[in-house]
Each structure stands twice: as structure tokens, then as C-alpha cells.
C-alpha positions in Angstrom: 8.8 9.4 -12.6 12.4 9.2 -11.3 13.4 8.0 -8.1 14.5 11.5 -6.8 10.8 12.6 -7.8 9.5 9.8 -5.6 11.3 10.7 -2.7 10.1 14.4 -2.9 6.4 13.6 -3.3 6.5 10.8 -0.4 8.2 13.6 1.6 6.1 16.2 0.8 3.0 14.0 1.1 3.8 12.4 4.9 5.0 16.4 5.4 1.8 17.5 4.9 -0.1 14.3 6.9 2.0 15.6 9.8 1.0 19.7 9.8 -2.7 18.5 9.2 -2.7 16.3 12.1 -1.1 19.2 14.0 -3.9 21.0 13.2 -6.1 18.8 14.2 -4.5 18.2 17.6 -4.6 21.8 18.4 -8.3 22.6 17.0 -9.4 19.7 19.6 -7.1 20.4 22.6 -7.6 24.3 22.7 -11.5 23.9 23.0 -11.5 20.9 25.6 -8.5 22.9 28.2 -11.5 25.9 27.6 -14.4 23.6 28.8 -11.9 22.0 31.8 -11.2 25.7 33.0 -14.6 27.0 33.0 -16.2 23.7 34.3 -13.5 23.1 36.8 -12.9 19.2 36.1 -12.4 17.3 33.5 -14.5 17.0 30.3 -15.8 13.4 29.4 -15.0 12.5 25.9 -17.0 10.0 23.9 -15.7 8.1 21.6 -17.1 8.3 18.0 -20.1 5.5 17.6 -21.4 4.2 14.6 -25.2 3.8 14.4 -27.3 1.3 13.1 -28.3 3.7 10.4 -25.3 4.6 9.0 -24.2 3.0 5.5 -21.2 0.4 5.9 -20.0 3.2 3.3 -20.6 6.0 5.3 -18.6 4.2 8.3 -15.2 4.2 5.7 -13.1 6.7 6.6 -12.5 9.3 4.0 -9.2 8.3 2.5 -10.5 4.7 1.8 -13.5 6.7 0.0 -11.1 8.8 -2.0 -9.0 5.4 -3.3 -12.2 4.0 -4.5 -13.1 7.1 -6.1 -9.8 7.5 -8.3 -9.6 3.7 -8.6 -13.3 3.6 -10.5 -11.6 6.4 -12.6 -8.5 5.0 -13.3 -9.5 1.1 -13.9 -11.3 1.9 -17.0 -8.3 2.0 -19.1 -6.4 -0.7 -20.4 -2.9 1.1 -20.5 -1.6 2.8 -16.9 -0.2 5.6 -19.1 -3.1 6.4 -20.3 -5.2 7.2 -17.1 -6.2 10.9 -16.0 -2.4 11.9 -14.0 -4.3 13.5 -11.3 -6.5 10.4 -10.2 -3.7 7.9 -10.8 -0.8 9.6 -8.7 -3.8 10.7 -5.8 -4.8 6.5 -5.7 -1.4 5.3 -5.7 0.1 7.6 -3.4 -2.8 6.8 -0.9 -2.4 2.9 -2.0 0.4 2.3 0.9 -2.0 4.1 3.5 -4.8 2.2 2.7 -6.3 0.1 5.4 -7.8 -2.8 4.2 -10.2 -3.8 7.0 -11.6 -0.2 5.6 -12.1 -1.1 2.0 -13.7 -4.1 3.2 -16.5 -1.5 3.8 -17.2 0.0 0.5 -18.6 -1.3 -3.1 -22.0 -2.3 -3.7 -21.0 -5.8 -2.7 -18.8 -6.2 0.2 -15.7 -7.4 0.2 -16.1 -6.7 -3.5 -14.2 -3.2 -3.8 -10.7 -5.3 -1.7 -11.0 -8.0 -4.4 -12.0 -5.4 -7.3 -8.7 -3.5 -6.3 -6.2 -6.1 -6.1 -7.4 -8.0 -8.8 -7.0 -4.8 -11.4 -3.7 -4.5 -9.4 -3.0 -8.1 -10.7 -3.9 -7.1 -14.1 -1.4 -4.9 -14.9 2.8 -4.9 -15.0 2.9 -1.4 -16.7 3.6 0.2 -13.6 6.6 3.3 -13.8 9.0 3.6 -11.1 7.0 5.5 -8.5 3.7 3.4 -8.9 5.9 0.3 -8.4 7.1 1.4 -5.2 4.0 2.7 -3.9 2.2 -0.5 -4.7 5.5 -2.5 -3.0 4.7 0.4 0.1 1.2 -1.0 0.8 2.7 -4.3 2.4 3.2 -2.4 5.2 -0.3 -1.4 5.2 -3.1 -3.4 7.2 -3.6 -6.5 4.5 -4.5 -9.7 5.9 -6.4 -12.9 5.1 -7.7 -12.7 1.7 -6.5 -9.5 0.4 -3.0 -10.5 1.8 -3.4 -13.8 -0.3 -4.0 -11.2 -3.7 -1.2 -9.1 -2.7 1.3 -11.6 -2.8 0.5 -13.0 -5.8 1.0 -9.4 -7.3 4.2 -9.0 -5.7 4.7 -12.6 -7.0 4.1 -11.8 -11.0 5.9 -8.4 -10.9 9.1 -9.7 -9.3 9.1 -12.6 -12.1 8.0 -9.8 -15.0 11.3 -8.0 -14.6 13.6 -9.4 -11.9 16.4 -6.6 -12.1 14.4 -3.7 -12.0 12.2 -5.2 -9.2 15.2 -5.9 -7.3 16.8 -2.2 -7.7 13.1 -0.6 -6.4 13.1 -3.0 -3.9 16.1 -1.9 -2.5 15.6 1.8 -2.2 13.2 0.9 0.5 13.8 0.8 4.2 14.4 -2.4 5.7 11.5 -3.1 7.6 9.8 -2.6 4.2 12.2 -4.8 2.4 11.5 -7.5 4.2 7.8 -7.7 3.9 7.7 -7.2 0.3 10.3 -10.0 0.2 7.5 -12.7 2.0 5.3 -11.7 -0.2 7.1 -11.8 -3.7 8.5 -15.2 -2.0 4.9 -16.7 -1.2 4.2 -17.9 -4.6 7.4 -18.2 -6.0 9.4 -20.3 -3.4 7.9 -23.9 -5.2 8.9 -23.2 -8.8 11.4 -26.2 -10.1 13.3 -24.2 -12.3 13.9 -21.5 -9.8 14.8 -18.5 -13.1 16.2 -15.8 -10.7 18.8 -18.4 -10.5 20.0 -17.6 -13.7 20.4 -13.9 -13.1 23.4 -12.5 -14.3 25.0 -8.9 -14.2 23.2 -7.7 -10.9 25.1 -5.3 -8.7 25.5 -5.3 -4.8 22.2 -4.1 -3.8 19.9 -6.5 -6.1 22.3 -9.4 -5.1 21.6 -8.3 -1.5 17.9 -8.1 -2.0 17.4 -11.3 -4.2 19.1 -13.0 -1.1 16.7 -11.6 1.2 13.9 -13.1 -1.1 15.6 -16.8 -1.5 16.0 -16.5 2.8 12.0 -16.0 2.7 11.7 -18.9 -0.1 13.8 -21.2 2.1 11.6 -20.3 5.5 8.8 -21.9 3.0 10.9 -24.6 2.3 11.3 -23.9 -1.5 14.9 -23.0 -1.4 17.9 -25.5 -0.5 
């Protein structure tokens, strides 16, 4: 998938995040203004509660369901390309949405279905343009502790896989975003002795730009002189 192609979609898919929750604004405003007027003060609103019988599953909110679903479709085979298109773009497209205090929630096993995901993450380099920079989008998502610690090594091994390209993604994404996939692809990489992005040669303005944002990150960690 080109760039341009990536754009669109991530357009048309935060597009259509913003008219449903519109929607869902309006279908909860209109009837609770209804019940003030009629009432003549204002409703109490309870917050949502989780009971005691409810699954640790069933207290996942849907989207985390739906990455699990397409990921349990998806992981099954070997080569990227070769996975259903339909479940692969709907998982990596939700992939930088995902909350991972969530995902902690589902699998048979918890926090198996986190680790499950971001080890199969780990397994594979085969990743085209758009899948790249949807899986470098989720380090904006909520990831911490041990999940965080998994993500960077990801970022980690696909940085080293192909420097260049990683470099050009990297740097069609907003800054913000640039800079926390740089502390990650720089956690396990700032300690290496022979420090190979050294011997880059041939990059253009924006890689240079972004491989110096990832040696700044390095030499917060003290691997860079």
C-alpha cells in the first residue's frame, strides 16, 4: 500500500471515529435535555459499573475485542501477505488505538492476549508500508510496563532490519509521534559497540534528520557519545 493510500484510509478512518461519536453525543444529549424539561431539574447520571459477574472479557471494550478477533485470524500464517486482507488491514488499523490496559483483559490467560500480540508482532519484518506505520502509530497508544518493554524491542529489530526505509516511514509521521517511536527503536539499540547506522550512507534530509532524533534518544541512555 503506498503512502498516499495510507493517508486516505487514516483519514477516512479517524473521519468516520469523529461522525460516529457525533452520533453518539446527540443520541445521549437529546434524551437527557427531554427528561430535564419534563422533570424540571437535572437528571442524575450513573456512571457505567462493572459487576462482579461480568467476564474480565466482557469488561473489554469492543474495539480491543475486535483486535483479538482479527489477530487470532491473522497470526496463523507464516507470511503477512498471505493473511485474509479484510482481517489484517481491520487489526492493524485498530493497532494504534488499541489500549493496552484493555487487552490486558482478554485471552484465556491474562495478560496472555498483550504478550501473544506483541510477541507475533516481534515475529515478523514482512510488514508493507502501511502496516509499518500503523504498528510505529501504536506508541502513542496506552503501552506501559511490560508491553511497553515488547514494543520497543519490535521497534528495536525493525529499525536495524532495514534502516533506510524505517527512517523514510518514520519521518512522514507527526512529531510528537516521531519522537516516541524514536525512545523506543533507541531502548535496545543505544548499547550496541559497533553502532551500524553509523555506517549509513546515501540518506537524504529527512532520514538524516530522523536517525539524529534516534542517536539524541541513544545518548539520553548513555549509549551515544
Amino acid at each position: 500500500m503506498l503512502l498516499e493510500e495510507y493517508q486516505i484510509k487514516k483519514y477516512l478512518y479517524n473521519r468516520q471515529g469523529e461522525e460516529k461519536m457525533k452520533k453518539n453525543i446527540a443520541l445521549f444529549v437529546i434524551p437527557v435535555l427531554t427528561l430535564a424539561m419534563f422533570s424540571g431539574c437535572a437528571p442524575k447520571v450513573e456512571a457505567p459499573t462493572t459487576t462482579p459477574e461480568m467476564t474480565t472479557e466482557a469488561a473489554a471494550p469492543a474495539d480491543a475485542k475486535q483486535l483479538y478477533i482479527d489477530f487470532n485470524i491473522i497470526k496463523g500464517y507464516p507470511k503477512l501477505a498471505d493473511a485474509p486482507a479484510d482481517s489484517k488491514e481491520a487489526f492493524f488499523t485498530l493497532l494504534p488505538k488499541a489500549d493496552w490496559t484493555k487487552i490486558w483483559l482478554l485471552g484465556t490467560d491474562t495478560p496472555k492476549a498483550a504478550f501473544e500480540i506483541m510477541d507475533w508482532l516481534y515475529s515478523h519484518t514482512d510488514y508493507n508500508d502501511a502496516e509499518l506505520l500503523d504498528l510505529m502509530n501504536t506508541s502513542t497508544s496506552n503501552i506501559d510496563g511490560a508491553a511497553a518493554e515488547k514494543y520497543a524491542s519490535i521497534m528495536s529489530k525493525l529499525f536495524a532490519a532495514d534502516m533506510p526505509r524505517f527512517l523514510t516511514l518514520m519521518n512522514v509521521l507527526d512529531g510528537y509521534t516521531q519522537g516516541k517511536v524514536a525512545s523506543f527503536a533507541a531502548e535496545v539499540q543505544y548499547d550496541q559497540k559497533d553502532k551500524p547506522w553509523k555506517s549509513l550512507t546515501g540518506l537524504d534530509a529527512g532520514q538524516k534528520q530522523m536517525l539524529q532524533l534516534i542517536e539524541a534518544k541513544m545518548f539520553e541512555l548513555g549509549g551515544v557519545e
